[in-house]
Structure formats: structure tokens, C-alpha cells
Biotite code that builds the C-alpha atoms (Angstrom):
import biotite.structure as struc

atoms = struc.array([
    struc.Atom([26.346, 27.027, 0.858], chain_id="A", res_id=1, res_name="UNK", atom_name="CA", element="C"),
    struc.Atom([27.341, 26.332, 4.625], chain_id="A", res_id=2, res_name="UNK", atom_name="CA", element="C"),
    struc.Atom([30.824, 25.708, 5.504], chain_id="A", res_id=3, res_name="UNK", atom_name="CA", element="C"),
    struc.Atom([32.167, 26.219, 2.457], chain_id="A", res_id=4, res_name="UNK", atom_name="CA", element="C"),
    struc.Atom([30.740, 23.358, 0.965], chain_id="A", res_id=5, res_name="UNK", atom_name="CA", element="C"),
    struc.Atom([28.230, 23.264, -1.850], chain_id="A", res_id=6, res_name="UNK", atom_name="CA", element="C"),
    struc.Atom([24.702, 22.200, -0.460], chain_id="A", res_id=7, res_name="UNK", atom_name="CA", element="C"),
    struc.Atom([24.607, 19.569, -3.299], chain_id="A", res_id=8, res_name="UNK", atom_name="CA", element="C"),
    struc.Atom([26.910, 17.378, -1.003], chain_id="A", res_id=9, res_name="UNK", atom_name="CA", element="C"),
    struc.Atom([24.366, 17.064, 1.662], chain_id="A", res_id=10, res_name="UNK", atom_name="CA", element="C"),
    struc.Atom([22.470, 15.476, -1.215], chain_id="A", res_id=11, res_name="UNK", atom_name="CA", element="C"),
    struc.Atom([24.902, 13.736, -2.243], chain_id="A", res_id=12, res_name="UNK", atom_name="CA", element="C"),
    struc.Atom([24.658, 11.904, 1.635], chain_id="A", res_id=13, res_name="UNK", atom_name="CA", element="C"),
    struc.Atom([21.109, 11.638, 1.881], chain_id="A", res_id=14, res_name="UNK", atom_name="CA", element="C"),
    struc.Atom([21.371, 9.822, -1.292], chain_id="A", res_id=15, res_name="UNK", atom_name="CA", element="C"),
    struc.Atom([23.976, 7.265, -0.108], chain_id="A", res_id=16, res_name="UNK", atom_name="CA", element="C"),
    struc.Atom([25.339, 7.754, -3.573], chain_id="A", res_id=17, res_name="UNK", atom_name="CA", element="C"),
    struc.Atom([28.400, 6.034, -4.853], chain_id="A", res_id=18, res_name="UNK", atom_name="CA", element="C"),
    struc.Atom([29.831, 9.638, -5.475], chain_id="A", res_id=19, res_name="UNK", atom_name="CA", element="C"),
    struc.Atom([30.545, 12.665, -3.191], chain_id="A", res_id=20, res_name="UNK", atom_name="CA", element="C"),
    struc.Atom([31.757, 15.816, -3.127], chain_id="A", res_id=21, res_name="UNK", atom_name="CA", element="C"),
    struc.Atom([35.142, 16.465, -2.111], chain_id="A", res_id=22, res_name="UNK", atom_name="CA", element="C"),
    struc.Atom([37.836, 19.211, -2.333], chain_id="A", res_id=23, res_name="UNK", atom_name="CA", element="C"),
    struc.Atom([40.552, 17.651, -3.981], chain_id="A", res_id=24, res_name="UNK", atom_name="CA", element="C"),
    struc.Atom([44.293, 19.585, -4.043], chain_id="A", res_id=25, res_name="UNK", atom_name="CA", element="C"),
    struc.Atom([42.030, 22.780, -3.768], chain_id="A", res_id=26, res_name="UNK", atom_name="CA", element="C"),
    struc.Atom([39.452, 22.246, -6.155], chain_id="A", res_id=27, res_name="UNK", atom_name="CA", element="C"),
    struc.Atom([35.816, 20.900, -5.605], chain_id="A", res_id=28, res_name="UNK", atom_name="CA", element="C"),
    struc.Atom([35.339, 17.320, -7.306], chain_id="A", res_id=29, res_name="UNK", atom_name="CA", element="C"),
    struc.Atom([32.821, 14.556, -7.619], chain_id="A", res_id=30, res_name="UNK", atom_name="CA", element="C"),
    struc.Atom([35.256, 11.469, -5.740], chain_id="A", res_id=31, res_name="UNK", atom_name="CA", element="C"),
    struc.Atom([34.377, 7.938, -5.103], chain_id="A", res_id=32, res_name="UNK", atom_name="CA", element="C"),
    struc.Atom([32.855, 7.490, -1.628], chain_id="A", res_id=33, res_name="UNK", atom_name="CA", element="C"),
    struc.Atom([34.768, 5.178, 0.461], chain_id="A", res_id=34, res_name="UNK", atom_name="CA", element="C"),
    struc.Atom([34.118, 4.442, 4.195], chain_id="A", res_id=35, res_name="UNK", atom_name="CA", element="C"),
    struc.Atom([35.789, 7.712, 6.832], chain_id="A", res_id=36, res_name="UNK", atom_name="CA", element="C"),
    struc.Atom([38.001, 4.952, 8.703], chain_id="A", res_id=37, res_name="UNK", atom_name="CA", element="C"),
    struc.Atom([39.715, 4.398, 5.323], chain_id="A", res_id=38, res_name="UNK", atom_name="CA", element="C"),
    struc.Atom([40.021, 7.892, 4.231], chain_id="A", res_id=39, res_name="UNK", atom_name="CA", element="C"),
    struc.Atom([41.388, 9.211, 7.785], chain_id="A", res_id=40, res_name="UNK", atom_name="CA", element="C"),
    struc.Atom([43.844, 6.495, 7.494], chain_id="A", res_id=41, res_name="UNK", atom_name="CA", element="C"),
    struc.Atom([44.955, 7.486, 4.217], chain_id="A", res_id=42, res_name="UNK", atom_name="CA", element="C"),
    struc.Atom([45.569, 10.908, 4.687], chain_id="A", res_id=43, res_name="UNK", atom_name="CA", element="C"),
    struc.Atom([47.214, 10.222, 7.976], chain_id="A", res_id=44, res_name="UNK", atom_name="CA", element="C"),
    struc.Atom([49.496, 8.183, 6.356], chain_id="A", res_id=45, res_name="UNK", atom_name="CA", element="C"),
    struc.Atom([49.511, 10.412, 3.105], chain_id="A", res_id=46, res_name="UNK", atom_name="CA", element="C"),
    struc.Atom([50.254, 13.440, 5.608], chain_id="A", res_id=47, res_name="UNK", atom_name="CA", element="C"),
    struc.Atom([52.648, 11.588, 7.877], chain_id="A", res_id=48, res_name="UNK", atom_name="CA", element="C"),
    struc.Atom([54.765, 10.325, 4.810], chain_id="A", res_id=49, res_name="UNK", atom_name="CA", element="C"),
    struc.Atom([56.841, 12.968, 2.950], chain_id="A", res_id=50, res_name="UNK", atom_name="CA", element="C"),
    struc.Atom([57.906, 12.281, -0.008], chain_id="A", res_id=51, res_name="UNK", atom_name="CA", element="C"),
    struc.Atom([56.370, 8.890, -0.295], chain_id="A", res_id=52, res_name="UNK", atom_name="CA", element="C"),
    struc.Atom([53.324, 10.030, 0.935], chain_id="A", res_id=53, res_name="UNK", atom_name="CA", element="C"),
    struc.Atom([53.228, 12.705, -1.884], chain_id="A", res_id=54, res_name="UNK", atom_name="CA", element="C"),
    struc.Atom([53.388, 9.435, -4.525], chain_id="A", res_id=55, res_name="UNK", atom_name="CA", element="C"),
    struc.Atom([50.632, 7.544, -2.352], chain_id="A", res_id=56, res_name="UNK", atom_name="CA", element="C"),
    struc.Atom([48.186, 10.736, -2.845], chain_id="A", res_id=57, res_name="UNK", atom_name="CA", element="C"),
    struc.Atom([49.007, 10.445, -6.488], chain_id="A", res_id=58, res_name="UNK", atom_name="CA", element="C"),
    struc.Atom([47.659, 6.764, -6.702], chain_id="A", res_id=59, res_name="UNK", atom_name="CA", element="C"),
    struc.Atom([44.600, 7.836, -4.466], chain_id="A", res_id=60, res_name="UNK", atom_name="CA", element="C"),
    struc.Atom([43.751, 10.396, -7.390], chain_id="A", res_id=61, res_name="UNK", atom_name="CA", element="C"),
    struc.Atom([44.731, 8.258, -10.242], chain_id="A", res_id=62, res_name="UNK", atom_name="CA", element="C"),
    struc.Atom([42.690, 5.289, -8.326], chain_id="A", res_id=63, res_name="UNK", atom_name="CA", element="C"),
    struc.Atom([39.518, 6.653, -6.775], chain_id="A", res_id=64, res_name="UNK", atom_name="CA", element="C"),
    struc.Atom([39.191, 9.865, -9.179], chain_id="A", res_id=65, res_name="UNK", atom_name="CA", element="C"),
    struc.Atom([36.268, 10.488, -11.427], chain_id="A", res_id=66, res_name="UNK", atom_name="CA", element="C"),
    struc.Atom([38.263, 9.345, -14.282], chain_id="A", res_id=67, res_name="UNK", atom_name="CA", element="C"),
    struc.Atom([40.474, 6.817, -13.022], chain_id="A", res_id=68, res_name="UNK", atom_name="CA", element="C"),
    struc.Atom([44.043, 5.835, -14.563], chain_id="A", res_id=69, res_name="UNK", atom_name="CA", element="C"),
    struc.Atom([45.102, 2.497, -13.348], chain_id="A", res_id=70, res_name="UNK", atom_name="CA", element="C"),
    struc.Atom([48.329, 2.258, -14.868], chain_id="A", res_id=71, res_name="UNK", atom_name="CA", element="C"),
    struc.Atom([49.091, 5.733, -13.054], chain_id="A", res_id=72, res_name="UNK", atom_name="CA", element="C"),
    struc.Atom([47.953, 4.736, -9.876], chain_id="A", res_id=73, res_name="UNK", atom_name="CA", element="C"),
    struc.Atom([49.750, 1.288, -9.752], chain_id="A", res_id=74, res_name="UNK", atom_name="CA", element="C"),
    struc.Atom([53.016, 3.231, -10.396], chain_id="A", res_id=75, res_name="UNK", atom_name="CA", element="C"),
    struc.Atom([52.080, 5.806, -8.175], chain_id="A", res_id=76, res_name="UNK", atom_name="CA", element="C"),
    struc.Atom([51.662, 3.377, -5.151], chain_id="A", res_id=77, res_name="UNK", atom_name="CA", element="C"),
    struc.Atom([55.031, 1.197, -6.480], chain_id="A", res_id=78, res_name="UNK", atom_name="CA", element="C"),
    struc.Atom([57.130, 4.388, -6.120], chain_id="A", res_id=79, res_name="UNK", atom_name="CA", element="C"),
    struc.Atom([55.868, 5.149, -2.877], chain_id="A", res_id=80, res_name="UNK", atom_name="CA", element="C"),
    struc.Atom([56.532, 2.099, -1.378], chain_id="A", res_id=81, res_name="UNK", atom_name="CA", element="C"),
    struc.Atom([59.690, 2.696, -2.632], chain_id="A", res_id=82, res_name="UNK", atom_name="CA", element="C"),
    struc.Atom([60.357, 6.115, -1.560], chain_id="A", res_id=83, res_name="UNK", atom_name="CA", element="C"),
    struc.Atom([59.416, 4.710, 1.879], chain_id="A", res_id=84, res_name="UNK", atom_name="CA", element="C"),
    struc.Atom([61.360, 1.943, 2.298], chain_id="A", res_id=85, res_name="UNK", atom_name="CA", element="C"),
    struc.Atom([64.810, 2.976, 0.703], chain_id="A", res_id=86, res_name="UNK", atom_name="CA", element="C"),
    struc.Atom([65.865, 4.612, 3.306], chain_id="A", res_id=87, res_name="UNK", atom_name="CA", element="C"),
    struc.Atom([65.678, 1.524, 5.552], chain_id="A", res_id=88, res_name="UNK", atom_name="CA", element="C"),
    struc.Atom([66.459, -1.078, 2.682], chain_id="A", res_id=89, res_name="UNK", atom_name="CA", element="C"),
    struc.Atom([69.141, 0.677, 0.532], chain_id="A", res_id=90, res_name="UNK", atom_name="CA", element="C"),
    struc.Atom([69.759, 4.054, 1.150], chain_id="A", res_id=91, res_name="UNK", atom_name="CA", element="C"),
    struc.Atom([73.436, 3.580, -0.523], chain_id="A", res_id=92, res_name="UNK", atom_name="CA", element="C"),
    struc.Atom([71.950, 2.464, -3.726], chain_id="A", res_id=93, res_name="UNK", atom_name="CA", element="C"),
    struc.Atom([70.441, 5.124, -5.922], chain_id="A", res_id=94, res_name="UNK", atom_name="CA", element="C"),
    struc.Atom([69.015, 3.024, -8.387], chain_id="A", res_id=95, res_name="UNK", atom_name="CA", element="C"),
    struc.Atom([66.689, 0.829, -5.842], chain_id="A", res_id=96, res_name="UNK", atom_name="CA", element="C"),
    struc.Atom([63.492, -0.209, -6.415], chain_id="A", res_id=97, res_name="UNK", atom_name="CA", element="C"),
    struc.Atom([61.045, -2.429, -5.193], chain_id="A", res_id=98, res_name="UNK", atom_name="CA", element="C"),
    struc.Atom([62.702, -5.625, -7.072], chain_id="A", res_id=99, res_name="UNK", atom_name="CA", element="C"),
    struc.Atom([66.160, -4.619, -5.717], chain_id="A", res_id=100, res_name="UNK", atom_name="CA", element="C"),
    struc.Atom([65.162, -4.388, -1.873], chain_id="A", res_id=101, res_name="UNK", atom_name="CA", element="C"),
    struc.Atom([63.190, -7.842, -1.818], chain_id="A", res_id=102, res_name="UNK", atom_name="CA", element="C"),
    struc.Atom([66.583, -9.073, -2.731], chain_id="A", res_id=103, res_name="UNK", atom_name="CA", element="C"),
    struc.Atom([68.172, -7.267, -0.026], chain_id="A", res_id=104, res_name="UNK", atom_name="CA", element="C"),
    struc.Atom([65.529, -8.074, 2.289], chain_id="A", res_id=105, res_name="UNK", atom_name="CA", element="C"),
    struc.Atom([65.529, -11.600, 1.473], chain_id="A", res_id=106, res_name="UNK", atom_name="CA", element="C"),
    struc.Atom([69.436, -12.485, 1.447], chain_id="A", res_id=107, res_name="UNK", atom_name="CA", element="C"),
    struc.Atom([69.871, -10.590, 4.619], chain_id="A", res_id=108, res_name="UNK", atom_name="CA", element="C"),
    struc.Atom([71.427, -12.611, 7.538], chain_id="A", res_id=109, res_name="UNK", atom_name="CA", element="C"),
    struc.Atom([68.676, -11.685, 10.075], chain_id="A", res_id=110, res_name="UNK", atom_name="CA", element="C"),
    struc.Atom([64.603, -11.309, 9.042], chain_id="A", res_id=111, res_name="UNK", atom_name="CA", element="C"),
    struc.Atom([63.102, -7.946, 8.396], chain_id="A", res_id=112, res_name="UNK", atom_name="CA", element="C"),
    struc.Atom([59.614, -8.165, 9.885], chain_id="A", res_id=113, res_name="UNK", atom_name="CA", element="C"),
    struc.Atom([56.528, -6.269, 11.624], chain_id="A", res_id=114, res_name="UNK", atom_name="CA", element="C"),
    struc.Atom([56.543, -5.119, 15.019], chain_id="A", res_id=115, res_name="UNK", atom_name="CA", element="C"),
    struc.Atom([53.623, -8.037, 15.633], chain_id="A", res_id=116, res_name="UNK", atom_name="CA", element="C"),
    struc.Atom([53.858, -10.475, 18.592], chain_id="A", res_id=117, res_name="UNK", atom_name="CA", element="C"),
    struc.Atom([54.604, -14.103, 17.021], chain_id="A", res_id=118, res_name="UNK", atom_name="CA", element="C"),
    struc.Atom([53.534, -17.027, 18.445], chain_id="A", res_id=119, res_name="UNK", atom_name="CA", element="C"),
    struc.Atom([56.379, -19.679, 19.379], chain_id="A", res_id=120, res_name="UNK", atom_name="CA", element="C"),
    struc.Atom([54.294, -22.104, 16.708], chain_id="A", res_id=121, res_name="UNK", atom_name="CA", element="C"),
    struc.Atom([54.547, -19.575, 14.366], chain_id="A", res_id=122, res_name="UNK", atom_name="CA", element="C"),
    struc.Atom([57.913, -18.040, 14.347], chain_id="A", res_id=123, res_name="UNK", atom_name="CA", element="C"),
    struc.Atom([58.774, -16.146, 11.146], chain_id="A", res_id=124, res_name="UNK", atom_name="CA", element="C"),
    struc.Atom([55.040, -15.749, 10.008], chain_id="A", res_id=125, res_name="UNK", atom_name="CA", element="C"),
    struc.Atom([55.578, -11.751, 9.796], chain_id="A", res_id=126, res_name="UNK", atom_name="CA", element="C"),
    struc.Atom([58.764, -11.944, 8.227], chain_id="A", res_id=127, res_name="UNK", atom_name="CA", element="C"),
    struc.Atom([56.948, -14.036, 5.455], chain_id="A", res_id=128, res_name="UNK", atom_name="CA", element="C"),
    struc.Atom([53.579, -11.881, 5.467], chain_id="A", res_id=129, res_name="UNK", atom_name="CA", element="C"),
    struc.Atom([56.179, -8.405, 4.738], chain_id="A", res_id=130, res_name="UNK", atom_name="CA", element="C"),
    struc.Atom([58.116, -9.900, 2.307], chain_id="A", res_id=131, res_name="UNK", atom_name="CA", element="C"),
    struc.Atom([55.140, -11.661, 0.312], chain_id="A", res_id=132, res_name="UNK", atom_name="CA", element="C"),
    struc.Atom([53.139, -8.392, 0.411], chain_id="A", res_id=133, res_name="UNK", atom_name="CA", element="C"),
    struc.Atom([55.574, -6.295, -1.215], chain_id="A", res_id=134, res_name="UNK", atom_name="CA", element="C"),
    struc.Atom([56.701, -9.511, -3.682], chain_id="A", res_id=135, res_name="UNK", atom_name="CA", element="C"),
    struc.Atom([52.861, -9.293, -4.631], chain_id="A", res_id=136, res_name="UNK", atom_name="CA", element="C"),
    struc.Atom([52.795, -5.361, -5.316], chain_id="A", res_id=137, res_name="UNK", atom_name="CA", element="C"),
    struc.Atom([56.159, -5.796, -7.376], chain_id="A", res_id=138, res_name="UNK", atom_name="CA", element="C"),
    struc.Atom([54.878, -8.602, -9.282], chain_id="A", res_id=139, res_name="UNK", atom_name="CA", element="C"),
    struc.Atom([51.171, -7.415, -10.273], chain_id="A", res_id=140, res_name="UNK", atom_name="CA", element="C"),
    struc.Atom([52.634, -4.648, -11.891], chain_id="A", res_id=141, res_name="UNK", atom_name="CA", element="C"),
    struc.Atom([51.368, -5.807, -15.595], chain_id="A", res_id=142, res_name="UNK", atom_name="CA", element="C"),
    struc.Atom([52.033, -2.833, -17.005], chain_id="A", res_id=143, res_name="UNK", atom_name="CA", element="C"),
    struc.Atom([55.442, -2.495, -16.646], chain_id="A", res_id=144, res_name="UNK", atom_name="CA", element="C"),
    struc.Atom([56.563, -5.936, -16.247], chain_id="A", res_id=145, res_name="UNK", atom_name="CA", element="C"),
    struc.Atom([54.979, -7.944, -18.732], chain_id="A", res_id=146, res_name="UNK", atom_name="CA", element="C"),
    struc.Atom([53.401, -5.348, -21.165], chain_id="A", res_id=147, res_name="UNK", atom_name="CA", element="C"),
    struc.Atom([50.202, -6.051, -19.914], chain_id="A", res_id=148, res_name="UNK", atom_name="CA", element="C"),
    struc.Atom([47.270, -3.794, -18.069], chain_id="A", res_id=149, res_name="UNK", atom_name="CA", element="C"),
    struc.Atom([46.466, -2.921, -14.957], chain_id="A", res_id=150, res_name="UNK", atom_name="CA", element="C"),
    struc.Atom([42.904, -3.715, -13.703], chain_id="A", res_id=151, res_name="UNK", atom_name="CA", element="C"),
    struc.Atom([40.970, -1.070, -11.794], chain_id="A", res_id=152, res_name="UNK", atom_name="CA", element="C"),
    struc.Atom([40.603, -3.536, -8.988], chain_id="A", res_id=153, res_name="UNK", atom_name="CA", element="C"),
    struc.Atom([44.504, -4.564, -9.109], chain_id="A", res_id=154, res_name="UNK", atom_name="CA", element="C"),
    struc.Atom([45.534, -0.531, -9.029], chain_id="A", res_id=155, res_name="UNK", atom_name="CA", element="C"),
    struc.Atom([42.997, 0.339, -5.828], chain_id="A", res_id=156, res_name="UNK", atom_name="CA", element="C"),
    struc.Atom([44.357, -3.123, -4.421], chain_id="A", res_id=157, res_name="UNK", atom_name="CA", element="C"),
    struc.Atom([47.880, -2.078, -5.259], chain_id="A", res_id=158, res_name="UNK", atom_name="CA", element="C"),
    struc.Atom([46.930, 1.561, -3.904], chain_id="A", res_id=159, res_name="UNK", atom_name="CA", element="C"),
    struc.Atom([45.891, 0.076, -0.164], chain_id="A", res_id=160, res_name="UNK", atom_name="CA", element="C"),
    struc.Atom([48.838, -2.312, 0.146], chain_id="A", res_id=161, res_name="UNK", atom_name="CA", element="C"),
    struc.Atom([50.961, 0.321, -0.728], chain_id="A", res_id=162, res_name="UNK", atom_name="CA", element="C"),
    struc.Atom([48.938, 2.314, 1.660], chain_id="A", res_id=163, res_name="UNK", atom_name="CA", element="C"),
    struc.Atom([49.550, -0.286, 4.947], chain_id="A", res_id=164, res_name="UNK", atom_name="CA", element="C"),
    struc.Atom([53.505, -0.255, 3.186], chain_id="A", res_id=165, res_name="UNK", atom_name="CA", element="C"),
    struc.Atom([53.982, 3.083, 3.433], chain_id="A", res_id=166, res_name="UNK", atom_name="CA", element="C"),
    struc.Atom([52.326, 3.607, 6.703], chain_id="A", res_id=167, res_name="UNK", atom_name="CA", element="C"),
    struc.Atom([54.771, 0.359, 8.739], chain_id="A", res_id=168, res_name="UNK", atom_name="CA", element="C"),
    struc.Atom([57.997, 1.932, 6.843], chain_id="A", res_id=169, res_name="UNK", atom_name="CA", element="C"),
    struc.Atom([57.331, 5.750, 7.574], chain_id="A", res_id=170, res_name="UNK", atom_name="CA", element="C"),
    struc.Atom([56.285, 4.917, 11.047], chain_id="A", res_id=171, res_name="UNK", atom_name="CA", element="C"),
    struc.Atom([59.348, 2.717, 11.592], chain_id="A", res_id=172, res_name="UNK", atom_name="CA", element="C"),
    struc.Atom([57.233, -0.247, 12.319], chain_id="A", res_id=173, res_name="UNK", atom_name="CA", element="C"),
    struc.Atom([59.454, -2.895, 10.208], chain_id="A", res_id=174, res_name="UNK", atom_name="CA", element="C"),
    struc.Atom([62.629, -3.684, 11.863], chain_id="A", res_id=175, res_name="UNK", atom_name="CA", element="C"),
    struc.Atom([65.390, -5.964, 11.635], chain_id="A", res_id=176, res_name="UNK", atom_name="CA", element="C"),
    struc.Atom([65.918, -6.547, 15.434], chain_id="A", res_id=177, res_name="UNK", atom_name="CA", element="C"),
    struc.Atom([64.606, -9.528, 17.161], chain_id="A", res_id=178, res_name="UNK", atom_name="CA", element="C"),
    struc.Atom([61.029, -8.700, 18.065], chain_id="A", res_id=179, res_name="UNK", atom_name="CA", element="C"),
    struc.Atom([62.273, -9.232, 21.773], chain_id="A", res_id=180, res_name="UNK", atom_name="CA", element="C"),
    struc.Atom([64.842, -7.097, 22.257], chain_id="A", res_id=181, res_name="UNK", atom_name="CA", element="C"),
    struc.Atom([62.752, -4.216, 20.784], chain_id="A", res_id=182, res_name="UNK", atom_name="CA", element="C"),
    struc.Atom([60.840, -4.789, 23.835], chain_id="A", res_id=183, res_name="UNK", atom_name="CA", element="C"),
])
């Protein structure tokens, strides 16, 4: 041992395996390997997100764990999105979800959107791009809208949407003010 960490890891690298060793909630694990960049953005977003960021880490297990559950982890990264945006979207309504702030989002008089520079051929692009990302999370949800199952690709897929979700609606980077006048 060095660090703390079993040796085995270091073999574990040298091998390029698929699998590494990790310490997961306190407790050494085999986890999937997946490239730093998207890990440190993960648990900055995971660390930066409260409450929502608590659900997000639930989805990472249930996604990239040694025994993945992809119903769990689709769920998981729902409810965070959820926890993340409510306060923005509906904070009066206790019973939001997902479904019930697309609505709001959608019938609103001005555009939620991304802080992103538009182009003036392209006006509304962002707007469209939030709105159909979390319209796509909502609606791939097999499990729990149409009795079907989740995919292991459609729950890690779910999981990093949810991710880049969480991240723009903790870090108060969807608005409804006119991208100029935030300037």
C-alpha cells in the first residue's frame, strides 16, 4: 500500500483495464473507468449541488457501479434534475416534477434559456436546446412512463444530461432575462 490505496490499482492502470479501483462513499470498490475530465466534472457538480447533487451521486452509483441498476439510476438523475430546477421553475408547487415545469417553462410569456451567445440567425436556438433536453430525459423514462425498461445506455445517457442539468440550474446558468440585459 502507498497512499492509502491498494497497490492492485496501479495494476489496474498499467492494464488500461475497463475497471479501477475507487473509494466509493468510504469503501474501496472495483468502478467503471471513465475519462478524469468527466469524473472531476461530476463531482464538482455532485459537490456543488446540495440536495440535487446528493440524487445525481445516486445515479452515478446505480449507473457506473459494479452491478449496475438502470431503473435506479434513471430515477436517480430525473429527481435531481428536479431537485435542481424547482426552485427556479416552481418553488410554490410541492408536487412538481419534471413533466410539470416543461409546462411552466413552455407557457411562460418570456423564454427560459442558457447563458450562450445566440446568433441574430439563430435566435431562440438555446431556448429550444433547454427545453428539448429536459423533454428528452422526461420522456425516456420507460420505466415509469410506459411500463417499460430502462437500457444501460439510456440510464448513463440519462445520468450525464442530468449531469449538464444539474450543473446550468445549480450554477444559475438558465435564466429568464434577455441574454442582453444579463450582460
Amino acid at each position: 500500500m502507498h497512499d492509502g490505496m491498494p497497490d492492485i490499482s496501479e495494476a489496474f492502470d498499467l492494464s488500461s483495464s475497463r475497471w479501477r479501483i475507487a473509494n466509493v462513499d468510504g469503501e474501496w470498490r472495483l468502478a467503471e473507468r471513465l475519462p478524469e475530465g468527466v469524473v472531476d466534472a461530476t463531482m464538482d457538480t455532485i459537490a456543488r449541488g446540495g440536495k440535487a447533487g446528493e440524487l445525481l451521486h445516486r445515479a452515478f452509483t446505480a449507473a457506473y457501479g459494479i452491478t449496475p441498476n438502470e431503473g435506479e439510476a434513471y430515477k436517480m438523475a430525473v429527481k435531481a434534475v428536479e431537485t435542481a430546477a424547482h426552485p427556479l421553475i416552481e418553488p410554490k408547487n410541492t408536487g412538481a416534477t419534471l413533466g410539470t415545469m416543461l409546462a411552466v417553462m413552455r407557457n411562460a410569456k418570456q423564454p427560459w434559456t442558457i447563458l450562450l451567445d445566440e446568433r441574430a440567425d439563430h435566435v431562440g436556438n438555446n431556448a429550444s436546446f433547454l427545453l428539448n433536453l429536459m423533454q428528452a430525459l422526461w420522456d425516456g423514462q420507460e420505466d415509469r412512463h410506459r411500463d417499460g425498461e430502462v437500457t444501460l445506455a439510456e440510464a448513463r445517457t440519462a445520468f450525464h444530461a442530468a449531469t449538464t442539468l444539474v450543473a446550468w440550474f445549480t450554477g444559475r446558468l438558465v435564466t429568464q432575462d434577455q441574454i442582453a440585459e444579463s450582460r
